[in-house]
N, CA and C atoms as a LAMMPS dump frame, in Angstrom:
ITEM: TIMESTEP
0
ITEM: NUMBER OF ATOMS
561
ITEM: BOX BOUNDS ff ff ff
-5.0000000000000000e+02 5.0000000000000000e+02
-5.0000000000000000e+02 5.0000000000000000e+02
-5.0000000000000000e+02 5.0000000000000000e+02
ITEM: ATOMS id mol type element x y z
1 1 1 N 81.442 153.498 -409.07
2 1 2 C 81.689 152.461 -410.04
3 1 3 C 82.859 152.898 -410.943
4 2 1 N 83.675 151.904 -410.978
5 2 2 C 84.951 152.439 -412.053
6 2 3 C 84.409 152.519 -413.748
7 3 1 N 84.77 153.232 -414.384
8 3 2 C 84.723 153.694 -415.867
9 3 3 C 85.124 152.319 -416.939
10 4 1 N 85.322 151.124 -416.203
11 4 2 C 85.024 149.986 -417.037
12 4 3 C 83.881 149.202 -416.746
13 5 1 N 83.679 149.241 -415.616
14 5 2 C 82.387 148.413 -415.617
15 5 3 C 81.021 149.708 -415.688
16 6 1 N 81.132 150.938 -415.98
17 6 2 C 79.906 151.966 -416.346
18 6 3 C 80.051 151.378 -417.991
19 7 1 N 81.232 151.193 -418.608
20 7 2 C 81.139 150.971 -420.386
21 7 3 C 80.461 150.093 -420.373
22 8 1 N 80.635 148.731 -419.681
23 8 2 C 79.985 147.448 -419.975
24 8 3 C 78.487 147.722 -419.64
25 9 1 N 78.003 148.083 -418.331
26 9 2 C 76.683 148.203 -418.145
27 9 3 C 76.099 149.223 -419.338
28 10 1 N 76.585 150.566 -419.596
29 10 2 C 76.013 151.483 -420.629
30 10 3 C 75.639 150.728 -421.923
31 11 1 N 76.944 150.033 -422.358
32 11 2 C 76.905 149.577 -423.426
33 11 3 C 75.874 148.434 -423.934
34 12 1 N 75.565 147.684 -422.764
35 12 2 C 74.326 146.716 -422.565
36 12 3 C 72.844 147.406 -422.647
37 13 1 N 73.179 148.383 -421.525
38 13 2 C 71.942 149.475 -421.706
39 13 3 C 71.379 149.43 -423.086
40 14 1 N 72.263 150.739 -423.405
41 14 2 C 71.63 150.918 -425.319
42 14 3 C 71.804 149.436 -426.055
43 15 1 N 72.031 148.367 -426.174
44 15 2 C 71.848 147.723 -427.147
45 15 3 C 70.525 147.039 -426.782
46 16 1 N 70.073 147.076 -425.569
47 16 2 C 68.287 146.545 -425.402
48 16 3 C 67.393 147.658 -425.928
49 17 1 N 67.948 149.184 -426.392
50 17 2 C 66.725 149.936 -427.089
51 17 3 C 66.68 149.715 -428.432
52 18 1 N 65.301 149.981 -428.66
53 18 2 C 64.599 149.418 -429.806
54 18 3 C 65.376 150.652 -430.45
55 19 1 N 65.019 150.935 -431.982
56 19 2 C 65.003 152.314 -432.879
57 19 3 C 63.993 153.428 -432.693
58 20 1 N 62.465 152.817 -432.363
59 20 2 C 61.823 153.795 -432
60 20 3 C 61.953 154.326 -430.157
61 21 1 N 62.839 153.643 -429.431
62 21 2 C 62.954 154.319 -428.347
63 21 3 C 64.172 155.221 -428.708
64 22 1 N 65.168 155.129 -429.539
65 22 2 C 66.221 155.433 -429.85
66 22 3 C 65.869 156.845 -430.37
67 23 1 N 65.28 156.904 -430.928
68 23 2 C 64.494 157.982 -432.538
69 23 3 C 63.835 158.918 -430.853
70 24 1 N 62.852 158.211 -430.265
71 24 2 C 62.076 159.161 -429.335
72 24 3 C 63.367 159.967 -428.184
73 25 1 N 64.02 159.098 -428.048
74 25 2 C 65.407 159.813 -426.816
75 25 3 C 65.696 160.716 -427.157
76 26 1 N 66.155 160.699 -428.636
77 26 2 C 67.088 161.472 -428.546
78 26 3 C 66.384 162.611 -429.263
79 27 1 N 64.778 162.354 -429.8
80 27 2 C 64.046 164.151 -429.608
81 27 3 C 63.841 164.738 -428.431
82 28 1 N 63.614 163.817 -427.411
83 28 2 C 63.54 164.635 -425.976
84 28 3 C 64.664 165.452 -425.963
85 29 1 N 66.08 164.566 -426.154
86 29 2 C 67.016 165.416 -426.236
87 29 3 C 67.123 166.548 -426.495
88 30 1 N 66.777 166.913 -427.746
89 30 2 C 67.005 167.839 -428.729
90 30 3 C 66.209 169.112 -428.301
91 31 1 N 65.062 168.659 -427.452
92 31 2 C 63.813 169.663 -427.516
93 31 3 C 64.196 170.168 -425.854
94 32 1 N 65.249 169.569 -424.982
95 32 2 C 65.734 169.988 -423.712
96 32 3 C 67.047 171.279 -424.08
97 33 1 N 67.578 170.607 -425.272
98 33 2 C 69.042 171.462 -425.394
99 33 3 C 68.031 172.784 -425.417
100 34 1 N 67.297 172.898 -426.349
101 34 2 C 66.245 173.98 -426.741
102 34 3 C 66.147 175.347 -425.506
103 35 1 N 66.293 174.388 -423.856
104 35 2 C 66.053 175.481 -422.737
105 35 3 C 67.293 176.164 -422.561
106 36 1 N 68.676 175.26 -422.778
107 36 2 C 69.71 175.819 -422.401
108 36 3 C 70.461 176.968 -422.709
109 37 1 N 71.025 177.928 -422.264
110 37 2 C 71.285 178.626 -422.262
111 37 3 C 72.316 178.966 -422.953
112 38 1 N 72.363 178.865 -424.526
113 38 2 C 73.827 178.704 -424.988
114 38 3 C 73.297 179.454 -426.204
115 39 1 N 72.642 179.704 -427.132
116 39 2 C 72.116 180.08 -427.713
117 39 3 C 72.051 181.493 -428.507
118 40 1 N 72.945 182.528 -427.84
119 40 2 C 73.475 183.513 -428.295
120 40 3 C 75.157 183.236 -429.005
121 41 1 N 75.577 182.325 -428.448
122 41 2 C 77.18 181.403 -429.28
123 41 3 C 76.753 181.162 -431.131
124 42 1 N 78.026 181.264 -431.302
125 42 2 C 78.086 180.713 -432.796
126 42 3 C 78.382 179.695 -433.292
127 43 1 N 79.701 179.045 -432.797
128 43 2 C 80.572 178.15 -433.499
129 43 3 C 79.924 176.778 -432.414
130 44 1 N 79.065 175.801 -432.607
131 44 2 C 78.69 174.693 -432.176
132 44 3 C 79.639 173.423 -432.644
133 45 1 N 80.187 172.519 -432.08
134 45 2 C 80.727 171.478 -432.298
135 45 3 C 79.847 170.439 -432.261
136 46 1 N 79.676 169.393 -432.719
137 46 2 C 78.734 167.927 -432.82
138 46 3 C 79.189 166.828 -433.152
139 47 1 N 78.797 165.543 -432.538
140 47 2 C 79.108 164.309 -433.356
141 47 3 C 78.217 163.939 -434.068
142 48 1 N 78.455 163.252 -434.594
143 48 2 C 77.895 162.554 -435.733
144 48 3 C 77.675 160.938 -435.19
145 49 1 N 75.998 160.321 -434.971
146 49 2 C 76.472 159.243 -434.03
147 49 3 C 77.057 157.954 -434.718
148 50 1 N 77.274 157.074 -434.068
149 50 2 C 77.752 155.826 -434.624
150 50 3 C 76.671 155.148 -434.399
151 51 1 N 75.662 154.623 -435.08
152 51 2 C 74.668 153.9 -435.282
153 51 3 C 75.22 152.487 -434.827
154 52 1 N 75.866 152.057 -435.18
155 52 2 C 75.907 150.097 -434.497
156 52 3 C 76.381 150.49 -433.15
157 53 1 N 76.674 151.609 -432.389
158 53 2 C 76.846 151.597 -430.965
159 53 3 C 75.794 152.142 -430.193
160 54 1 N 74.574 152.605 -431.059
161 54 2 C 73.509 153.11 -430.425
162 54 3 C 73.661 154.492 -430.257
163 55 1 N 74.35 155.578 -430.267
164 55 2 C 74.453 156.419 -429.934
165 55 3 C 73.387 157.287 -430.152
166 56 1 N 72.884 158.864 -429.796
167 56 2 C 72.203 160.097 -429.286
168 56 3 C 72.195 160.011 -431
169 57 1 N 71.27 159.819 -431.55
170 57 2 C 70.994 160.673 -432.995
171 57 3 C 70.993 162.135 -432.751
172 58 1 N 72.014 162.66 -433.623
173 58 2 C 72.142 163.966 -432.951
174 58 3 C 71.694 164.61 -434.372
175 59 1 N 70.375 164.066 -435.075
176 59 2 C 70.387 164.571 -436.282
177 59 3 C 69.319 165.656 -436.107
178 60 1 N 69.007 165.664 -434.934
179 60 2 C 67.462 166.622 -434.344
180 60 3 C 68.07 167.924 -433.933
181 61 1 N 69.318 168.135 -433.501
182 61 2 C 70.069 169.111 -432.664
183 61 3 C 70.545 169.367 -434.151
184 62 1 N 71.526 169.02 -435.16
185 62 2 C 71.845 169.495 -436.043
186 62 3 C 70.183 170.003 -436.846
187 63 1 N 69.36 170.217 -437.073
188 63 2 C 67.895 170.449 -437.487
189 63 3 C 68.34 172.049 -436.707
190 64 1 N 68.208 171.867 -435.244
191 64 2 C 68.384 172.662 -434.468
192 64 3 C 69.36 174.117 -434.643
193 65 1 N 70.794 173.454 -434.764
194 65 2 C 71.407 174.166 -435.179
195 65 3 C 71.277 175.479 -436.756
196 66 1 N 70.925 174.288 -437.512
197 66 2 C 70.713 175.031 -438.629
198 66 3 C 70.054 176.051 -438.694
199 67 1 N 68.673 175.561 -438.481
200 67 2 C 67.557 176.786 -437.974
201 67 3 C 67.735 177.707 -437.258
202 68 1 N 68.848 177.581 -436.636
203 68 2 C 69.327 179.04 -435.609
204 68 3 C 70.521 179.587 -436.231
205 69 1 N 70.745 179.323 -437.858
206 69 2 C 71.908 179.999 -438.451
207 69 3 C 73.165 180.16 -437.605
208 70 1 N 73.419 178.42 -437.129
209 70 2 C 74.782 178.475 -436.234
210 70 3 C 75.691 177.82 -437.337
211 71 1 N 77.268 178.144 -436.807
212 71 2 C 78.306 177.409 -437.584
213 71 3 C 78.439 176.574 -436.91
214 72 1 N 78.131 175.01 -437.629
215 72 2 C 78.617 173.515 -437.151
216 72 3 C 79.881 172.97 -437.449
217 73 1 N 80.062 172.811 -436.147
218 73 2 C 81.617 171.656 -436.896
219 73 3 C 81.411 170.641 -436.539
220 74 1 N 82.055 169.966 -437.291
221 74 2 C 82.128 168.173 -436.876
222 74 3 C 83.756 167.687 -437.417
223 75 1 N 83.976 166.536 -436.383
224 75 2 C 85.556 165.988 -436.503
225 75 3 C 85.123 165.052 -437.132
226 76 1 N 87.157 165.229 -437.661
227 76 2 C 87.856 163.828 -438.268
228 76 3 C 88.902 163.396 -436.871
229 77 1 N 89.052 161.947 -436.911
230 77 2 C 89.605 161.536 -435.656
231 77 3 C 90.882 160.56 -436.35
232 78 1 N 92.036 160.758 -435.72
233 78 2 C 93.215 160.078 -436.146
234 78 3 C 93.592 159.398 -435.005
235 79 1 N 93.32 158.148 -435.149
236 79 2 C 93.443 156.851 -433.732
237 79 3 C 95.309 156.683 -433.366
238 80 1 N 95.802 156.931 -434.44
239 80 2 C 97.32 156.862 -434.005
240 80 3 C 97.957 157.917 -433.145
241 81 1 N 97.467 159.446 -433.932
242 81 2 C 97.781 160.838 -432.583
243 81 3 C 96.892 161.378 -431.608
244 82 1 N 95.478 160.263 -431.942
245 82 2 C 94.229 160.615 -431.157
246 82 3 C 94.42 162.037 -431.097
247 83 1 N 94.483 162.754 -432.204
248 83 2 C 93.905 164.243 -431.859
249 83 3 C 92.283 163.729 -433.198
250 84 1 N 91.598 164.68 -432.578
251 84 2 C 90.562 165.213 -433.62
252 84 3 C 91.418 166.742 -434.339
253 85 1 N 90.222 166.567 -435.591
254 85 2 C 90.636 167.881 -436.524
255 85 3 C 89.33 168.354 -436.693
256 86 1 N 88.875 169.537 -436.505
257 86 2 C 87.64 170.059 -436.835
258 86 3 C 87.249 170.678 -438.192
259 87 1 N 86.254 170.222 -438.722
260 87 2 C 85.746 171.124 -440.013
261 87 3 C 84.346 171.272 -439.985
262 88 1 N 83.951 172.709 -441.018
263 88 2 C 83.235 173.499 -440.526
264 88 3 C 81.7 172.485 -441.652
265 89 1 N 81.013 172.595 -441.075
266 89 2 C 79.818 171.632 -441.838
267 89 3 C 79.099 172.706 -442.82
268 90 1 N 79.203 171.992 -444.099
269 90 2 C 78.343 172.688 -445.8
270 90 3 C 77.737 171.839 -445.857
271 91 1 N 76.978 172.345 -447.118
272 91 2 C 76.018 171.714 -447.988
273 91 3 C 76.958 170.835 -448.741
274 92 1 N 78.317 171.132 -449.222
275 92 2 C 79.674 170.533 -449.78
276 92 3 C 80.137 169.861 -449.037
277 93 1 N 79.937 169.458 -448.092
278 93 2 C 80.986 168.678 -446.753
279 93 3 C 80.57 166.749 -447.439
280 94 1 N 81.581 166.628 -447.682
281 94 2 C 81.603 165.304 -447.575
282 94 3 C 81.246 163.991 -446.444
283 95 1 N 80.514 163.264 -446.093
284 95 2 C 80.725 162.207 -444.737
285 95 3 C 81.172 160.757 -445.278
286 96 1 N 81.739 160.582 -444.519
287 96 2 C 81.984 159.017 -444.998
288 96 3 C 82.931 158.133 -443.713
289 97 1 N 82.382 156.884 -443.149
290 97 2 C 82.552 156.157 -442.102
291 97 3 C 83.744 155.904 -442.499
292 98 1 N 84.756 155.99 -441.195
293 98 2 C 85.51 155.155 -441.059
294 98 3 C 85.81 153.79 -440.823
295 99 1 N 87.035 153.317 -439.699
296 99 2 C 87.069 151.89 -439.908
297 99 3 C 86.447 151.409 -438.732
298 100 1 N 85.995 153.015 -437.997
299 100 2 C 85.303 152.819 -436.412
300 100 3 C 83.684 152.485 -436.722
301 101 1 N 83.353 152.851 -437.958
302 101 2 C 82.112 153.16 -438.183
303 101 3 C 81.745 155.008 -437.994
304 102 1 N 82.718 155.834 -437.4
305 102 2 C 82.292 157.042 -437.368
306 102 3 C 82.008 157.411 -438.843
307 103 1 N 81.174 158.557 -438.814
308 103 2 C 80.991 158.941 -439.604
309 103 3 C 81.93 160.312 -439.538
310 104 1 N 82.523 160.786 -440.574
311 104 2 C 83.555 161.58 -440.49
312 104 3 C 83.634 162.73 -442.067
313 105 1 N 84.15 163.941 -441.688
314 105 2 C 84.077 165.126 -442.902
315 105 3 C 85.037 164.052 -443.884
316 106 1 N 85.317 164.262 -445.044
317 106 2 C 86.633 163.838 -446.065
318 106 3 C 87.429 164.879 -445.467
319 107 1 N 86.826 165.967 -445.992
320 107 2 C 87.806 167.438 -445.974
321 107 3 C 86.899 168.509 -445.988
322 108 1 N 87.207 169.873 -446.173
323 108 2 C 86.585 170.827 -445.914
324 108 3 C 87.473 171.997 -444.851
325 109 1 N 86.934 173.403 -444.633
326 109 2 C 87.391 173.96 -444.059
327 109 3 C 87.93 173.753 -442.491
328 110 1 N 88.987 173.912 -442.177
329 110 2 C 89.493 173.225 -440.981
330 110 3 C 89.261 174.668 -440.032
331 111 1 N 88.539 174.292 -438.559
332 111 2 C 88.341 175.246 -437.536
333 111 3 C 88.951 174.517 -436.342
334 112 1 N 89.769 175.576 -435.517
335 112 2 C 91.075 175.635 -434.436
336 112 3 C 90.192 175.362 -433.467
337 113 1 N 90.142 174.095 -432.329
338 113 2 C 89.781 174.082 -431.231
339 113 3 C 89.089 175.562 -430.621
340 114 1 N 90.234 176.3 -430.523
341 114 2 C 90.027 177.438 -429.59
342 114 3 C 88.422 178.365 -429.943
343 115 1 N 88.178 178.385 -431.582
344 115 2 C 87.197 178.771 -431.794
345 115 3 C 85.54 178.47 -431.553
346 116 1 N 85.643 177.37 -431.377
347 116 2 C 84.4 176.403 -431.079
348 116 3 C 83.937 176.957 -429.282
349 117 1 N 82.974 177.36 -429.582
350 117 2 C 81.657 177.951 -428.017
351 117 3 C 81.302 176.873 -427.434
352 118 1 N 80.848 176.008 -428.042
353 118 2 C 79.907 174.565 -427.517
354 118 3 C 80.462 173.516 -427.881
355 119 1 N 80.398 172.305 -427.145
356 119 2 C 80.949 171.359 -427.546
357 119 3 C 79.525 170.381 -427.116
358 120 1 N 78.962 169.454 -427.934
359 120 2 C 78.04 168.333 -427.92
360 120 3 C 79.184 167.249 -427.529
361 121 1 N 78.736 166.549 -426.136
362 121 2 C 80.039 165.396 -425.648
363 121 3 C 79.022 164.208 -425.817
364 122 1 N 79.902 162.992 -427.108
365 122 2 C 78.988 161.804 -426.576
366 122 3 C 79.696 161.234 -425.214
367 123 1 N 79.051 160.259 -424.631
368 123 2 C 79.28 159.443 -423.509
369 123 3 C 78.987 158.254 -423.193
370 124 1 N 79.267 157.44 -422.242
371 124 2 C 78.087 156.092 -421.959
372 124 3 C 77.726 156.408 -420.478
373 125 1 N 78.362 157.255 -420.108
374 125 2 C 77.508 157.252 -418.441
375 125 3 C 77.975 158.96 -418.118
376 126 1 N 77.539 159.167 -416.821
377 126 2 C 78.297 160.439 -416.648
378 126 3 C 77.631 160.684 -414.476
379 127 1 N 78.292 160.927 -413.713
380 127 2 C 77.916 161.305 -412.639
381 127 3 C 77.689 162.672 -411.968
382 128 1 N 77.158 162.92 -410.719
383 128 2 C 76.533 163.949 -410.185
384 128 3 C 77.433 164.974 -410.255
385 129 1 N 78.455 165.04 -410.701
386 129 2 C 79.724 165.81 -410.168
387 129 3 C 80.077 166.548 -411.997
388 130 1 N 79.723 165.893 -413.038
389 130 2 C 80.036 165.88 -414.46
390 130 3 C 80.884 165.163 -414.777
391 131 1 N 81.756 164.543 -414.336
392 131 2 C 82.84 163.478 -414.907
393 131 3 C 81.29 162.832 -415.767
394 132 1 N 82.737 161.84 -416.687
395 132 2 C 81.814 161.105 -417.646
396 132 3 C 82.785 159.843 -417.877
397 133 1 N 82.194 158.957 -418.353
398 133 2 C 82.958 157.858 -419.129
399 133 3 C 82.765 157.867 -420.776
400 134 1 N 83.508 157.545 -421.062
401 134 2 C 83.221 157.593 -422.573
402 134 3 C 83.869 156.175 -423.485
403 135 1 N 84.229 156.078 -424.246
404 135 2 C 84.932 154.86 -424.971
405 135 3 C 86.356 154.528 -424.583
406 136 1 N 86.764 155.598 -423.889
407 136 2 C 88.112 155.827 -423.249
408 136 3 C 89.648 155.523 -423.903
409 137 1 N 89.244 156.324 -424.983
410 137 2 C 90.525 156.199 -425.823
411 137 3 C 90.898 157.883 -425.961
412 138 1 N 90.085 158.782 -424.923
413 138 2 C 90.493 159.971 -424.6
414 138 3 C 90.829 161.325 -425.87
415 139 1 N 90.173 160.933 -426.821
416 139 2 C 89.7 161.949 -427.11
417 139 3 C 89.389 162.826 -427.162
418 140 1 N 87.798 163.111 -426.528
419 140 2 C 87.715 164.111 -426.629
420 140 3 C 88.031 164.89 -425.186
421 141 1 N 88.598 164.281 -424.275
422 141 2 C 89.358 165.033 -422.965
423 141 3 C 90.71 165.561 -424.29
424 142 1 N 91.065 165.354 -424.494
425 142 2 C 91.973 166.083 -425.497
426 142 3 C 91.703 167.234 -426.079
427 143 1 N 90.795 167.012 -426.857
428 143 2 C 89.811 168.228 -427.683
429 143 3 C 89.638 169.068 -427.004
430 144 1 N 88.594 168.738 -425.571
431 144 2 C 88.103 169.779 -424.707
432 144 3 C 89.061 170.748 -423.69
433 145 1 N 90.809 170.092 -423.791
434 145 2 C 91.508 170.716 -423.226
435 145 3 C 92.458 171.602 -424.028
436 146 1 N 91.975 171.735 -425.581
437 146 2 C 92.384 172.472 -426.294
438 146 3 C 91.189 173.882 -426.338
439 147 1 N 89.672 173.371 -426.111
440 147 2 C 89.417 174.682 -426.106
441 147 3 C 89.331 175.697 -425.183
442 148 1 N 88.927 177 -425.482
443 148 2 C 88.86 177.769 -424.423
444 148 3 C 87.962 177.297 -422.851
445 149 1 N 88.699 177.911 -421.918
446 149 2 C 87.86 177.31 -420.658
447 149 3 C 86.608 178.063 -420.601
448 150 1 N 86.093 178.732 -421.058
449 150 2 C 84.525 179.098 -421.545
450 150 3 C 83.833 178.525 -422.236
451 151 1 N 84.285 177.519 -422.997
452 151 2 C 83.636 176.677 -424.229
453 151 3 C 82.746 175.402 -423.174
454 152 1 N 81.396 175.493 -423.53
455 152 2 C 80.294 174.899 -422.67
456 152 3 C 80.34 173.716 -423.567
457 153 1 N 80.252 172.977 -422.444
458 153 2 C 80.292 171.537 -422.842
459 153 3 C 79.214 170.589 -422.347
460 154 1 N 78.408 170.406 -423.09
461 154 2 C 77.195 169.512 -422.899
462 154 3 C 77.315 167.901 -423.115
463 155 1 N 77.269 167.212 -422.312
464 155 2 C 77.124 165.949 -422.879
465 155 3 C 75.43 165.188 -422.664
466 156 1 N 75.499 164.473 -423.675
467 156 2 C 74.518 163.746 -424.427
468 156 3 C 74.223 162.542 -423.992
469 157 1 N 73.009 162.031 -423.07
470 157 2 C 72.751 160.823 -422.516
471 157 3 C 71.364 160.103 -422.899
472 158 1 N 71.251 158.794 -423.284
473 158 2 C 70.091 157.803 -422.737
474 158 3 C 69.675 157.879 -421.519
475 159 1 N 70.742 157.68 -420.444
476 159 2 C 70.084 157.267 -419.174
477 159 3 C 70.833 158.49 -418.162
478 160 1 N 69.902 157.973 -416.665
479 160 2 C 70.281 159.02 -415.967
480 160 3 C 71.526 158.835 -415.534
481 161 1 N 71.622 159.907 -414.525
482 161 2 C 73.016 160.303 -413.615
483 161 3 C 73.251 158.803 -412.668
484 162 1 N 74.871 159.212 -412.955
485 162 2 C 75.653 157.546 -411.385
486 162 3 C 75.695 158.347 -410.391
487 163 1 N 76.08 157.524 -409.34
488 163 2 C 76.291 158.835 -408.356
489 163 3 C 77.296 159.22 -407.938
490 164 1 N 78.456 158.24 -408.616
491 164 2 C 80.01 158.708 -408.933
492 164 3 C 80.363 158.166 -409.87
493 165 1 N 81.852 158.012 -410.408
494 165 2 C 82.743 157.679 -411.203
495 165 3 C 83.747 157.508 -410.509
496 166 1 N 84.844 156.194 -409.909
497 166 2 C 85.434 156.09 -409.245
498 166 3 C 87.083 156.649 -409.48
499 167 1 N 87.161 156.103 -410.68
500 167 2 C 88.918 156.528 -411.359
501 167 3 C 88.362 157.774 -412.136
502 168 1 N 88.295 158.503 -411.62
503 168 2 C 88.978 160.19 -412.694
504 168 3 C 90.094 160.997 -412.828
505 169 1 N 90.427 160.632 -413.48
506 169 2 C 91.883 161.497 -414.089
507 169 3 C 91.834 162.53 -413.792
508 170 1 N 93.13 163.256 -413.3
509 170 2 C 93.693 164.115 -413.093
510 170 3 C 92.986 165.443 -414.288
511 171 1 N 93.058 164.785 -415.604
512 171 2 C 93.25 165.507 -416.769
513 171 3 C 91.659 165.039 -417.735
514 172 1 N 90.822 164.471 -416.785
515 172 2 C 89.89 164.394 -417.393
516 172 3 C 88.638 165.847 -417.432
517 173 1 N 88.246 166.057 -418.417
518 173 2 C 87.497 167.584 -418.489
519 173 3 C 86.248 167.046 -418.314
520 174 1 N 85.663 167.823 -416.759
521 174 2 C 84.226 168.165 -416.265
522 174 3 C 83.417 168.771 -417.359
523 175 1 N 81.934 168.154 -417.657
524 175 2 C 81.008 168.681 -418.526
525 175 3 C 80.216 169.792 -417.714
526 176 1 N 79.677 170.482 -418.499
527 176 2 C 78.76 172.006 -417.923
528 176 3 C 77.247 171.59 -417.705
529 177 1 N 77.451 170.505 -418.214
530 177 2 C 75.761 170.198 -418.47
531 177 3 C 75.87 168.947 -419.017
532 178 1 N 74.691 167.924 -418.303
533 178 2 C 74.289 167.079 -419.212
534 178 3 C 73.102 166.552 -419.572
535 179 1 N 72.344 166.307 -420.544
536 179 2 C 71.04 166.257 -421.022
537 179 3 C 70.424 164.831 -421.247
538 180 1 N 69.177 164.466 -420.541
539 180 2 C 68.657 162.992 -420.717
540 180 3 C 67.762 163.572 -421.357
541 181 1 N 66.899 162.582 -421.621
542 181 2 C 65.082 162.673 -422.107
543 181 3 C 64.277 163.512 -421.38
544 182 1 N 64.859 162.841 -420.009
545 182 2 C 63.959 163.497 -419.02
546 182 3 C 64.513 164.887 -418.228
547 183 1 N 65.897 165.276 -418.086
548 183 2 C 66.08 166.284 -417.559
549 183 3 C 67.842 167.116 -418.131
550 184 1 N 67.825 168.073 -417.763
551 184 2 C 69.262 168.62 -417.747
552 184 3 C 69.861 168.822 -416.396
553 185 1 N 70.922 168.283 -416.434
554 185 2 C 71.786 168.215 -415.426
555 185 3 C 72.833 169.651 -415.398
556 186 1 N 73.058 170.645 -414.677
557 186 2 C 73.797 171.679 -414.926
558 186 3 C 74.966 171.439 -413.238
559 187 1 N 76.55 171.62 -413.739
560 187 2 C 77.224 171.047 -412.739
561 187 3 C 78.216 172.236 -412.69
């Protein structure tokens, strides 16, 4: 299936879940990352979800993080150079939505791609192979080709595996793993 018609079906997907299926997903989530093997790393990257698109409440994994005395970062995203900028998450960190609805740092300490171990990938679909689709304004294939090629990259799902992705870019970055309710996918 090509990476426009996985957005349209995904995107249909999540808008038929309720909040309490939403709220329950994405603890399965949280309580799967729990097996993976990443856990001796420091520097964790995360989104922050966009609530009117349904996204992975990733507020269970940040719970997560904390409790394991990891350094979180979370981006600011600039739609004109589509780079992200990373900063490091405080008790001081400012959030505040943009015009996407992301939720985004103001400011705060800025951390270099290269430093970040883990990367949390949102998505709307993703196949047997790790390609993924995403909102496709390429992002975070950007991001992820700034960090180190050791930096584990998990992406974050509602539903299960396609059994391809038809158009993949040359320059699109394979995930290491990806996590449903029900299982982890390791590729």
């Amino acid at each position: 299936m090509l990476k426009k018609e996985l957005r349209q079906k995904y995107k249909a997907l999540r808008n038929q879940l309720s909040e309490e299926d939403l709220e329950e997903m994405s603890l399965a989530i949280a309580n799967k990352i729990l097996k993976l093997p990443i856990w001796e790393k420091t520097y964790f990257h995360i989104f922050l979800p966009i609530t009117e698109h349904k996204e992975v409440n990733t507020e269970y994994i940040l719970h997560l993080l904390s409790g394991k005395d990891k350094e979180i970062i979370i981006s600011k995203s600039d739609f004109e150079t589509r780079v992200m900028t990373h900063f490091l998450l405080t008790d001081n960190t400012k959030i505040k939505k943009n015009q996407y609805n992301i939720p985004e740092p103001v400011d705060g300490l800025e951390v270099p791609s290269k430093k970040i171990e883990v990367v949390f990938v949102p998505l709307l679909a993703f196949d047997k192979t790790g390609h993924r689709a995403g909102y496709g304004k390429g992002f975070y294939d950007k991001f992820l080709s700034e960090c180190k090629v050791e930096t584990i990259k998990i992406g974050l799902s509602f539903f299960e595996v396609e059994e391809t992705i038809d158009d993949v870019f040359e320059n699109d970055i394979k995930l290491d793993y990806c996590v449903t309710p029900n299982e982890v996918f390791k590729f």
